[in-house]
C-alpha positions as CSV (number, residue, x, y, z in Angstrom):
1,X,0.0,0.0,0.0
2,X,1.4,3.5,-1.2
3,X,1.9,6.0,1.6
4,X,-0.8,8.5,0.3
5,X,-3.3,5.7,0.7
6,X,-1.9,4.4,4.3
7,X,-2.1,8.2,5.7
8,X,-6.1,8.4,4.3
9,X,-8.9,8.7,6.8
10,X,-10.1,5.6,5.1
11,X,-8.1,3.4,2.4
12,X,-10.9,3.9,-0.7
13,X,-11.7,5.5,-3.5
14,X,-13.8,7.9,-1.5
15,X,-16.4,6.6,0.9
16,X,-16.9,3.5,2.8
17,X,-19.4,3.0,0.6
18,X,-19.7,-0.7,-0.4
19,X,-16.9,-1.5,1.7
20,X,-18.1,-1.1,5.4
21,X,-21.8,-1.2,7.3
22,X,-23.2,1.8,8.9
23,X,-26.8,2.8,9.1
24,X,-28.2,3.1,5.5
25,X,-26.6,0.1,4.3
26,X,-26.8,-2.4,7.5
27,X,-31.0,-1.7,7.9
28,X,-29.4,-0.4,11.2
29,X,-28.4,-4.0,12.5
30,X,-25.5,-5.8,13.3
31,X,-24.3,-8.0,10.2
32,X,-21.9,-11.3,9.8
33,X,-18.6,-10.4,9.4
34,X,-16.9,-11.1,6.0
35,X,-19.9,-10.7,4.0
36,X,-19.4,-11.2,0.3
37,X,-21.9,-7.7,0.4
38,X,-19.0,-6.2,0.8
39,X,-15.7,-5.4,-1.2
40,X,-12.7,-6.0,0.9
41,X,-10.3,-3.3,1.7
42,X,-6.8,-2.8,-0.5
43,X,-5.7,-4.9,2.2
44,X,-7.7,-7.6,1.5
45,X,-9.5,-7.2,5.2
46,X,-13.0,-7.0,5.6
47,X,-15.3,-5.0,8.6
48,X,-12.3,-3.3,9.7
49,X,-14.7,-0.1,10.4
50,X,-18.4,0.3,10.8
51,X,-20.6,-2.4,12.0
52,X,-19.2,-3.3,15.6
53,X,-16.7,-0.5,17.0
54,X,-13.5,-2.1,17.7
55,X,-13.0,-2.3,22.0
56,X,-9.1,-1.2,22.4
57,X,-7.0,-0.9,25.6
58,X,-6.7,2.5,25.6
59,X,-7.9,4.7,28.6
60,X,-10.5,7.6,26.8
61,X,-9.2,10.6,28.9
62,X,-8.2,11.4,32.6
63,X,-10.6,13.5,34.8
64,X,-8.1,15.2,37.3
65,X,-11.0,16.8,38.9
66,X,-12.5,13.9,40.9
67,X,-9.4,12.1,40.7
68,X,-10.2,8.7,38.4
69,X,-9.9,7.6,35.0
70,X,-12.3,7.6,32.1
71,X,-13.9,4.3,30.4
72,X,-11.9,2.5,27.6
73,X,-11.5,3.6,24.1
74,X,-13.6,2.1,21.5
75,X,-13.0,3.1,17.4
76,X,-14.7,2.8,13.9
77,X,-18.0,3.7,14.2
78,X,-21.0,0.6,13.9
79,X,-23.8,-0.5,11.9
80,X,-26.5,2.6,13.2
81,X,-23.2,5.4,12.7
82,X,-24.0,7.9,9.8
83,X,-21.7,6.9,6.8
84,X,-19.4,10.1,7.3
85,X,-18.8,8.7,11.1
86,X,-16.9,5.7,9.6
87,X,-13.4,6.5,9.8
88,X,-10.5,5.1,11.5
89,X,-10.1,8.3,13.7
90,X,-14.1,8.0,15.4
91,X,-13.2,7.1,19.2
92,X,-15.7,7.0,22.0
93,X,-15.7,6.3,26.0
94,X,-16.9,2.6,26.9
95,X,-17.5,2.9,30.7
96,X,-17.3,-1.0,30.7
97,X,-19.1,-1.1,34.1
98,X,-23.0,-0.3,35.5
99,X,-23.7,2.0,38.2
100,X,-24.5,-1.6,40.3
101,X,-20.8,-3.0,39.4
102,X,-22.2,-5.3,36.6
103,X,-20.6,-5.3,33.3
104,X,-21.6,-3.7,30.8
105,X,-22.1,-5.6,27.4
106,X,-23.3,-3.7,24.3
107,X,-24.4,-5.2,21.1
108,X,-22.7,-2.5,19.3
109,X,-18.8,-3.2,20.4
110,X,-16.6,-5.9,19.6
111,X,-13.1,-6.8,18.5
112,X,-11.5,-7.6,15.7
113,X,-9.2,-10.4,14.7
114,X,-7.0,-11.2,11.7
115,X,-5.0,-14.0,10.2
116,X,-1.7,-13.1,9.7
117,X,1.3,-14.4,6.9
118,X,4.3,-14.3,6.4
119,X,4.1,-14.3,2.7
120,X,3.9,-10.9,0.6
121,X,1.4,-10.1,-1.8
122,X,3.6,-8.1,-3.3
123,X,6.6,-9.8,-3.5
124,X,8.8,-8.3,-1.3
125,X,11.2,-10.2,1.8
126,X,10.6,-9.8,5.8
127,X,13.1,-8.1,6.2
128,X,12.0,-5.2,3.0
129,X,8.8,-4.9,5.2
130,X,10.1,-4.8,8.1
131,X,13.4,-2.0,6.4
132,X,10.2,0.0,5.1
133,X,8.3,0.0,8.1
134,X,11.5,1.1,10.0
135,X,12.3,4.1,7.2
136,X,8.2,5.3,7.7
137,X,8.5,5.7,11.3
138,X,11.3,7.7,11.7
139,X,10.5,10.0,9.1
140,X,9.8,13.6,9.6
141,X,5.8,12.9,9.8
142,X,5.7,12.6,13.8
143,X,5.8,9.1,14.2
144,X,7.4,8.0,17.3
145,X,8.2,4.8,19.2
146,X,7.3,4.9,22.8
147,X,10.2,4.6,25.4
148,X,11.1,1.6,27.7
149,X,9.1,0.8,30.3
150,X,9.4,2.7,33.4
151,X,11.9,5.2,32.2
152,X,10.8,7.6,31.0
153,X,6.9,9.4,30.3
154,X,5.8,9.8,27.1
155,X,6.0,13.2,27.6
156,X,9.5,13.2,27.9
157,X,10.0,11.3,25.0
158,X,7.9,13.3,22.8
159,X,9.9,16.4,23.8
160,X,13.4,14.3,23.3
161,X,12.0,13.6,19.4
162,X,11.3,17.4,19.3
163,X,15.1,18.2,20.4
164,X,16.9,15.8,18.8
165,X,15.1,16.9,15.3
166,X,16.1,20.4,15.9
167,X,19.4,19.6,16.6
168,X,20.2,17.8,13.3
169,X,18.7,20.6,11.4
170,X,21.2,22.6,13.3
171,X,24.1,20.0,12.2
172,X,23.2,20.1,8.6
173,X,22.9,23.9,8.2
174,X,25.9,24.4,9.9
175,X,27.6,21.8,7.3
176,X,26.0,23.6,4.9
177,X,27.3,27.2,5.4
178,X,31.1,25.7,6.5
179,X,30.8,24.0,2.6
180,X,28.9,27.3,1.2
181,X,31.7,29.3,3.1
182,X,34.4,27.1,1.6
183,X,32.6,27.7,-1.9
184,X,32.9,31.2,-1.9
185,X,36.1,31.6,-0.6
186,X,37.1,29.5,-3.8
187,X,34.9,31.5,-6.2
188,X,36.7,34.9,-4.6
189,X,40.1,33.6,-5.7
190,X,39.3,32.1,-9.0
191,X,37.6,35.8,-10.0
192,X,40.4,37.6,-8.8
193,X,42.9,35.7,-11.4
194,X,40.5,35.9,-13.9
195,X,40.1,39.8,-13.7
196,X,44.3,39.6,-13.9
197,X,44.4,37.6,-17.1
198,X,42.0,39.7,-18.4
199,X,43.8,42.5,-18.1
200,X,47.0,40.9,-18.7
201,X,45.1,39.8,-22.3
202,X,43.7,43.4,-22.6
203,X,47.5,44.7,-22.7
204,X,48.8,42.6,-25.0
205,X,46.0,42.9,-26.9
206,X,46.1,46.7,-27.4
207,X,49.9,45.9,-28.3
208,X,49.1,43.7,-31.3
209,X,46.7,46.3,-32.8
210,X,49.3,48.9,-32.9
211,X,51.6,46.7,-34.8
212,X,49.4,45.7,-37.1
213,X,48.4,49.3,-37.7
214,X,52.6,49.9,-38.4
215,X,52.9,47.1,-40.5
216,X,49.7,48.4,-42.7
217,X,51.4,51.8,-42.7
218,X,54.8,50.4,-44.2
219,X,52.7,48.1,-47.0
220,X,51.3,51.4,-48.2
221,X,54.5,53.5,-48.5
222,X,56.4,50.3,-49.8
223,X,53.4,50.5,-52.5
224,X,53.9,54.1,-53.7
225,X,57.4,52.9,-54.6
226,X,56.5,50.2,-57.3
227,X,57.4,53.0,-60.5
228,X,61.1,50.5,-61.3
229,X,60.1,47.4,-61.9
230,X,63.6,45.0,-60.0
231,X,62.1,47.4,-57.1
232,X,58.4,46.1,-57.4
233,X,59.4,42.7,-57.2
234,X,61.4,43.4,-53.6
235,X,58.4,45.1,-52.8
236,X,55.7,42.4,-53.8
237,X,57.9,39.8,-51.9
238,X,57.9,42.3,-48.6
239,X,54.2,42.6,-49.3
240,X,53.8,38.7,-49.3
241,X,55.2,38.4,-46.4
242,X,53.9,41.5,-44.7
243,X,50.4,40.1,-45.7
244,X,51.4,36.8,-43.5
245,X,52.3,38.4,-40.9
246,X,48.6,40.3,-41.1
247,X,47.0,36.9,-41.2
248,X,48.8,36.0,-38.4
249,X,48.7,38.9,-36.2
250,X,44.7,38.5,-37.3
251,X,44.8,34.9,-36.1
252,X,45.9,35.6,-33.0
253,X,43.5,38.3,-32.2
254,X,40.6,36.5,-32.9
255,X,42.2,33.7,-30.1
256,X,42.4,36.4,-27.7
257,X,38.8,37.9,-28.6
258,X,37.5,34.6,-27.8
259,X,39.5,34.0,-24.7
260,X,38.4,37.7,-23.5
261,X,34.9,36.8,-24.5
262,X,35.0,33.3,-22.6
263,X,36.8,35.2,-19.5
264,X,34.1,37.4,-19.5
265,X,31.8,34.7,-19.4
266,X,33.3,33.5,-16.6
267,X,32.8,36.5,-14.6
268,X,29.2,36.4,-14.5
269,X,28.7,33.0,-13.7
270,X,30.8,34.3,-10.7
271,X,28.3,36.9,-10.2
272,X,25.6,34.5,-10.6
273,X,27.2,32.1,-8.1
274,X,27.5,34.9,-5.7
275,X,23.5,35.8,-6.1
276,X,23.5,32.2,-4.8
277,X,25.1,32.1,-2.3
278,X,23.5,35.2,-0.7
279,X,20.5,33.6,-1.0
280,X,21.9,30.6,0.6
281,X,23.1,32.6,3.6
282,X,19.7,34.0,4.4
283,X,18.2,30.4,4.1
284,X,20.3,29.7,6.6
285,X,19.3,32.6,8.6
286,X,16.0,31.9,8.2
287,X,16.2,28.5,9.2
288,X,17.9,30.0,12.2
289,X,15.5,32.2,13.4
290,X,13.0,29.3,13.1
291,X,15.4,26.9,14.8
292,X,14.9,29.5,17.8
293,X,11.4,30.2,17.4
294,X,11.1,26.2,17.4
295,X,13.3,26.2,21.0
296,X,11.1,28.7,22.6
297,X,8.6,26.8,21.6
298,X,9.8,23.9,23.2
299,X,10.6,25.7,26.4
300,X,6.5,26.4,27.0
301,X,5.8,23.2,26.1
302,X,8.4,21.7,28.3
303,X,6.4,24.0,31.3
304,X,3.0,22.8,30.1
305,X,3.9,19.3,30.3
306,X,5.1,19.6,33.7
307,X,1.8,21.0,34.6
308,X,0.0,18.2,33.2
309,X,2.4,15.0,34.6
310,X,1.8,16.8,38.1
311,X,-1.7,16.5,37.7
312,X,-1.9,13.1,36.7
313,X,0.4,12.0,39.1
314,X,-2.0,14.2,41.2
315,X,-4.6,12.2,40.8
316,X,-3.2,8.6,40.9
317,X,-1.8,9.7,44.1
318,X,-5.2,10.4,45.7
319,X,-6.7,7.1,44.2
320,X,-4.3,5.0,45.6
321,X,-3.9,6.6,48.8
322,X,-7.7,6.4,49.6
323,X,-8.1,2.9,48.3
324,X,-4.8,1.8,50.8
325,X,-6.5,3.3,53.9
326,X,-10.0,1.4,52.6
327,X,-8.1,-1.5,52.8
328,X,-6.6,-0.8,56.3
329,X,-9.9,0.2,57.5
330,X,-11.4,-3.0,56.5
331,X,-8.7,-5.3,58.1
332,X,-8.7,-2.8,61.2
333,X,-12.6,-4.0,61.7
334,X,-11.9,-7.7,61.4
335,X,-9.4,-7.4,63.9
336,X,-12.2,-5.7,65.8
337,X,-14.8,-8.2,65.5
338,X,-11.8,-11.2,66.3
339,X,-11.2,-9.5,69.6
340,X,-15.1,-9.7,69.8
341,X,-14.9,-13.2,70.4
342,X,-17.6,-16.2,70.3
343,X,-20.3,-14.1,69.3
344,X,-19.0,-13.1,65.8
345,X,-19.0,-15.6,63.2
346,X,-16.3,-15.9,60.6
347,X,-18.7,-14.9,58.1
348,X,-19.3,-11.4,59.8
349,X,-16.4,-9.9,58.4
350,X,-16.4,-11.6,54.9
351,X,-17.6,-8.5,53.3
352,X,-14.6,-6.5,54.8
353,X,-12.2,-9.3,53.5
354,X,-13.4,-8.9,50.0
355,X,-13.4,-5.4,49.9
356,X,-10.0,-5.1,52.1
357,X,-8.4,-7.5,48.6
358,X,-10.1,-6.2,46.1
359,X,-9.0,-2.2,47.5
360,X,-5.0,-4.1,47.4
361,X,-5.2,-5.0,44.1
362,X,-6.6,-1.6,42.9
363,X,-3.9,0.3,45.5
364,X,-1.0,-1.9,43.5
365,X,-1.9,-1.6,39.8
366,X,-2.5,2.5,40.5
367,X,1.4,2.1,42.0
368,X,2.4,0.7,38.5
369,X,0.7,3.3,36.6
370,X,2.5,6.0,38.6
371,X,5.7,4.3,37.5
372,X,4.8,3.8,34.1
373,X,3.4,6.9,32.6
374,X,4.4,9.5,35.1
375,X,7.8,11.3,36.4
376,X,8.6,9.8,39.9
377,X,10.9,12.9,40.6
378,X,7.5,14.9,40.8
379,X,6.4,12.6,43.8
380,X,7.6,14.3,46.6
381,X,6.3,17.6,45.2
382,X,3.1,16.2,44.8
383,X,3.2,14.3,47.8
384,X,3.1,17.3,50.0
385,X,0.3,19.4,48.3
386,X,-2.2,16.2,48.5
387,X,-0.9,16.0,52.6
388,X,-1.8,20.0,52.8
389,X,-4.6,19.5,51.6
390,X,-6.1,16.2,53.5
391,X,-5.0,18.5,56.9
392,X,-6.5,21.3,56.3
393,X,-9.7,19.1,55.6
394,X,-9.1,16.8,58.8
395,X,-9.1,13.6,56.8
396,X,-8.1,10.5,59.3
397,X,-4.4,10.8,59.6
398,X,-3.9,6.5,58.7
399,X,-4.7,8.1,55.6
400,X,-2.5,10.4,55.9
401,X,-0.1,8.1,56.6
402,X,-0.7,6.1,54.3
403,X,1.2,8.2,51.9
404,X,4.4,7.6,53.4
405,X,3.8,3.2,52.7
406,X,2.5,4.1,49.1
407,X,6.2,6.3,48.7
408,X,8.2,3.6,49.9
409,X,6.0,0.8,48.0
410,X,7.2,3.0,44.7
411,X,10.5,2.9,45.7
412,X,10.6,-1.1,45.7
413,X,8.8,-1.8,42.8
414,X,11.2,0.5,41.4
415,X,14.1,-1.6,42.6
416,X,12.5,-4.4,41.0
417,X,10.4,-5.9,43.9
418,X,6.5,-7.2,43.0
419,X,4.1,-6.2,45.1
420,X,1.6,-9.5,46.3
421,X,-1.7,-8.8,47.5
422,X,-1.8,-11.7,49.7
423,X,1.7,-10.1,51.4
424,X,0.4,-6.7,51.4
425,X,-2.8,-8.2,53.4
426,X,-1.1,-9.8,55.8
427,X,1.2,-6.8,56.5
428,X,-0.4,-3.9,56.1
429,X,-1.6,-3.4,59.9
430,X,1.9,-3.8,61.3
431,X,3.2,-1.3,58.5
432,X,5.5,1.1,61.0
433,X,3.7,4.2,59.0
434,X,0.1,3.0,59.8
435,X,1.0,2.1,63.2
């Protein structure tokens, strides 16, 4: 597939017309996929939009405010869109779960699978794929690879693509005006001894025409002396050879008119060269001023960023810190009703059990999204506005607390340790921060 059809909002003609199901063409109802209805796409795929929207892994958006995350993303449009809302670039929020905790299954959304070979339709290797593939995303067009795990945000990276694409602009233009320097330099010395040959040329030149001038002076006195006839012969002879010495002299004056002519010639393409490279030169300033227009740039993004990563890590800090004193608060009232004796049964505190595990394993998978997708060195920053602000609210200081046990818990998985619910359950009440 060409690139101008790979970077279309759809890979047809011009609609999804015949190729995809959406409301006028589906009757408004879910259809079998792989209908021979429909053509298949240039990749030889069918349903890849319309009909069911595809369910992805993606998180829709982030609402900072109330501190939690949106629904999953799901693409494509389906069979009861409009036809101009199937295109690869439609997402929506799936909020996967009812107010009463049940899932939430809609006949709309899917999946979509594909079989996969390792054979080219078009006849080319793995490894010319996989070379092309390689050539597309590091092209100028934005596409980036995202960073290892754990090392870095995506923020970061984006702005490191941003830098280091500056910078080798930077390295070629300043290649470019060292060579364009060089260039010149050369073109200034090769004019120079051009405008001294031509003058050296010009000279001898202005020599030759005034002894041609004498020579044609002595043919016409030697002329007027012709009247004795042994004389006339002398003279004819002196003529003859006078008249060789013309064509000669002539000879070489039509040399140097050409070499003049082709010096001169010369001399503008030297003036045309340095038209060129002034215009070079203010490229190059231009492409300066936009290299610093581009690092200012960079420098508000750089703060905006910032802004946004403490927000998010904002709010995964509140999430986790709340659903780590949930589960403390649970275990703390079994431990009540143990000491309660007899006249508690086991299953009195069953609800608190489940709630006190499911709470862990909500408290450790927000601990791996802080590490993943936000900048750690931000934490202790962070850390202390969310502490402020659960004081000056008088929020239960095990919560409080709390935050110290979910620092240290980044700190180990960081290391390389994996957190285990059951461990974390057993512990958690003889934590030395909670105590």
């Amino acid at each position: 597939m060409s690139l101008s059809v790979f970077d279309q909002p759809h890979p047809y003609d011009s609609t999804p017309g015949g190729y995809e199901w959406y409301r006028q063409a589906s009757g408004n109802k879910i259809r079998h996929t792989g209908s021979k209805e429909l053509k298949p796409n240039p990749l030889g795929l069918y349903d890849m939009l319309g009909n069911a929207e595809e369910l992805t892994y993606g998180i829709f958006g982030h609402d900072f405010l109330f501190a939690r995350f949106g629904g999953l993303v799901v693409r494509g449009g389906n069979f009861s869109d409009h036809i101009d809302d199937i295109k690869a670039s439609r997402r929506a929020e799936y909020k996967v779960y009812k107010s009463n905790g049940d899932i939430l299954r809609w006949s709309k959304v899917g999946f979509r699978l594909a079989i996969g070979t390792l054979v080219s339709e078009s006849g080319h290797t793995n490894d010319e794929l996989d070379d092309a593939y390689e050539d597309y995303i590091q092209s100028d067009s934005g596409v980036t690879q995202s960073g290892p795990v754990g090392k870095t945000s995506l923020s970061q990276q984006a702005q490191a693509d941003q830098v280091n694409y500056y910078s080798d602009e930077i390295s070629r233009l300043s290649d470019e005006v060292k060579e364009l320097r060089g260039d010149n330099k050369n073109l200034v010395y090769e004019a120079e001894t051009l405008h001294g040959k031509i003058e050296e040329n010009l000279l001898t030149l202005a020599v030759l025409k005034r002894e041609l001038n004498a020579e044609r002076e002595k043919n016409k006195n030697l002329s007027k002396l012709a009247d004795i006839e042994s004389i006339d012969k002398k003279i004819n002879i002196a003529i003859s050879v006078k008249d060789s010495e013309i064509s000669r002299l002539k000879s070489e004056l039509t040399q140097l008119s050409s070499l003049v002519a082709k010096q001169v010639n010369q001399l503008k393409s030297k003036e045309l060269s340095d038209k060129k490279i002034f215009s070079l030169q203010k490229k190059v300033s231009d492409a300066e001023r936009r290299d610093t227009i581009a690092l200012h740039e960079i420098e508000k993004n750089k703060k905006r960023i910032i802004v946004a990563e403490k927000r998010l890590l904002e709010a995964l800090v509140r999430v986790a810190g709340y659903n780590l004193y949930t589960a403390w608060r649970n275990l703390r009232a079994i431990e009540i009703k143990k000491r309660a004796g007899s006249s508690v049964s086991p299953s009195a505190w069953d609800n608190n059990k489940r709630e006190a595990e499911a709470m862990l394993k909500e408290y450790r998978r927000y601990i791996v999204q802080i590490i993943d997708n936000t900048n750690v060195k931000l934490l202790p920053e962070v850390k202390n506005k969310v502490v402020n602000w659960l004081e000056s609210n008088k929020i239960d200081k095990r919560q409080i607390q709390g935050l110290d046990l979910l620092e240290r818990h980044i700190r180990e998985v960081q290391q390389g340790k994996y957190l285990q619910v059951d461990e974390l359950y057993d512990s958690l009440l003889s934590e030395p921060e909670l105590k």
